[in-house]
MARTI-767886 format. One line per 5 residues: for each residue x, y, z of C-alpha. Coordinates in pm, 1 decimal, decimal comma. Layout:
N
X Y Z; ...
REM end
This chain:
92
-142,9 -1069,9 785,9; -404,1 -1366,8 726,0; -147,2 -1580,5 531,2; -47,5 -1329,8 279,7; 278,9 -1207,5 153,6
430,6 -895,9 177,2; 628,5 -713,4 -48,1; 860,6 -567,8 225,2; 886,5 -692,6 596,0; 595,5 -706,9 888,9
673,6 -561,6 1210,9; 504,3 -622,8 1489,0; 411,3 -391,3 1761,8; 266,7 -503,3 2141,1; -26,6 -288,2 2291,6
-206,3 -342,7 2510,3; -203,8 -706,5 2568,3; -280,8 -749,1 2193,1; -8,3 -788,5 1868,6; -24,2 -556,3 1544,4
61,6 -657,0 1281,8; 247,6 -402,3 1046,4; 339,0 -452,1 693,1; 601,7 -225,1 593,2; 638,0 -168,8 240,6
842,3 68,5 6,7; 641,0 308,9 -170,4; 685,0 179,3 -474,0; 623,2 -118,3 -425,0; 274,9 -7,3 -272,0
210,3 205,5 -546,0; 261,8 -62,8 -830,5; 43,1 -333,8 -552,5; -239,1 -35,4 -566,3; -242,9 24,1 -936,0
-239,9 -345,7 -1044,9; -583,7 -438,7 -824,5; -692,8 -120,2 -937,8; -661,7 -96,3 -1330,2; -599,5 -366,2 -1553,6
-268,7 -395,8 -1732,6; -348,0 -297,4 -2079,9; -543,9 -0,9 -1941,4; -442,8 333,9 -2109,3; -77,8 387,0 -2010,4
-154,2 789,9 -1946,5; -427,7 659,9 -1728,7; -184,8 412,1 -1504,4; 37,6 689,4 -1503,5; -193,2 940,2 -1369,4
-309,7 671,4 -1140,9; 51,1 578,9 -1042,6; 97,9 954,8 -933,9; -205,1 1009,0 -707,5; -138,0 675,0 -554,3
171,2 769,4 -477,5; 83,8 1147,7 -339,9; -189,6 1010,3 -115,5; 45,5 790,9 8,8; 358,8 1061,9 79,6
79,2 1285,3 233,4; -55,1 953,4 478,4; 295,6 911,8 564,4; 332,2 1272,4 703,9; 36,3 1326,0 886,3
-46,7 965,1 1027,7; -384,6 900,3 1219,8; -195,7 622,8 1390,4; 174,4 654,9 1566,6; 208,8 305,1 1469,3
110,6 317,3 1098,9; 65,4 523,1 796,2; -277,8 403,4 625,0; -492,4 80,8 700,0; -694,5 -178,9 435,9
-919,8 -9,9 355,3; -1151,4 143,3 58,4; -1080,8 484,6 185,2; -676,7 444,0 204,0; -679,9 203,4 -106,5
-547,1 -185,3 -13,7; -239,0 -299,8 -181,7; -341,3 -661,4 -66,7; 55,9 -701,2 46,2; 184,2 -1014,5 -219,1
33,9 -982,6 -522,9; 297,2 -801,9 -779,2; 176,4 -571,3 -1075,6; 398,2 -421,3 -1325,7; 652,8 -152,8 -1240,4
466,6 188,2 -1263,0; 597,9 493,3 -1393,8
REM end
C-alpha cells in the first residue's frame, strides 16, 4: 500500500511465495476518492453528479465480472485510482 491510507481495510492474500496487498473499500467511499482526484470541488454539481454515477457503474460492473479472483479493479488509468486516503466530499 506504499504508506498510504485506506478508506476501508487491506487484506492480504499469499500466492505464490509473494503477499498482495488488497485494499478493500466500500463503494462509496471509492466513488467519492475517484471523483475528488478527478474534478475539482466547485466543478459543476450536474457534472460531479454525472461523474459520481459512471464511477460508480464501472465500478458495480468490475465487481461482477472480475479479471482477477482476488480483486475487482487495479491502479490504474484504465480502472480509475482512488489513491486509498485522500477524502473528497460525499457524492450524490
Amino acid at each position: 500500500m506504499a504508506g498510504r491510507r485506506v478508506g476501508g481495510r487491506v487484506r492480504v492474500i499469499a500466492r505464490r511465495g509473494t503477499l498482495l496487498a488488497v485494499a478493500v473499500v466500500p463503494i462509496e467511499t471509492y466513488v467519492a476518492a475517484v471523483v475528488s482526484r478527478e474534478a475539482p470541488p466547485k466543478f459543476f454539481p450536474e457534472a460531479l453528479k454525472a461523474m459520481a454515477v459512471a464511477v460508480r457503474t464501472y465500478a458495480v460492473g468490475m465487481s461482477r465480472t472480475p479479471r482477477n479472483p482476488d480483486y475487482d479493479m487495479v491502479a490504474s488509468v484504465e480502472t480509475r485510482c482512488s489513491r486509498g486516503g485522500r477524502r473528497g466530499a460525499p457524492v450524490p
